[in-house]
C-alpha positions in Angstrom: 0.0 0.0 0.0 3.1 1.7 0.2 6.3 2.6 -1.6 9.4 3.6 0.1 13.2 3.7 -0.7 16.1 3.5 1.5 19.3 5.4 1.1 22.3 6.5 3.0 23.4 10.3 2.7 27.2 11.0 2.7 27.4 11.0 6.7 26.2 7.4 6.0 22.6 8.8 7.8 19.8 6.7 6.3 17.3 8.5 4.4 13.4 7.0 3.4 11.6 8.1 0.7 8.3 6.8 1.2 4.9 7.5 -0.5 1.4 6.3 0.7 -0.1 4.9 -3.0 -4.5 6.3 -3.0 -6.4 3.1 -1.9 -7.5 2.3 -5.8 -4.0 1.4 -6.6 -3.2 -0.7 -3.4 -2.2 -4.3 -5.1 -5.1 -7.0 -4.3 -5.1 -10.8 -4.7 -7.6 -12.4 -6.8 -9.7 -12.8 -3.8 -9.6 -9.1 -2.7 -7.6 -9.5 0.2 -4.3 -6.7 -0.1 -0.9 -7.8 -1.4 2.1 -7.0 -0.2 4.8 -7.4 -1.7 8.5 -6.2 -2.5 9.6 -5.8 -5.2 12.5 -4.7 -7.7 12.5 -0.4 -7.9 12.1 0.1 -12.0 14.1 3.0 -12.0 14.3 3.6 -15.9 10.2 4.2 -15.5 10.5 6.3 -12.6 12.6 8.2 -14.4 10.1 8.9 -16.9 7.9 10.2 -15.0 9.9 12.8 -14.5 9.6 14.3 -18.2 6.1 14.0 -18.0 
């Protein structure tokens, strides 16, 4: 239901980017029930977004 990503600064102070996804785009399982899950960041489509 959530995205987040964890970096360290150059102290080495960890840092969490972390975004709350609107309820219609939580993942659900065939049966309804919400799924979590972790996966992979795609970072060449997140950088898209940024030129649109």
């Amino acid at each position: 239901v959530s995205e987040a990503i964890y970096l360290d600064d150059p102290d080495k102070n960890g840092v969490e980017l972390y975004w709350d996804r609107p309820r219609e785009l939580w993942p659900r399982t065939a049966n309804g029930e919400i799924a979590m899950v972790t996966q992979q960041l795609d970072f060449p489509g997140l950088m898209a977004t940024l030129s649109e």
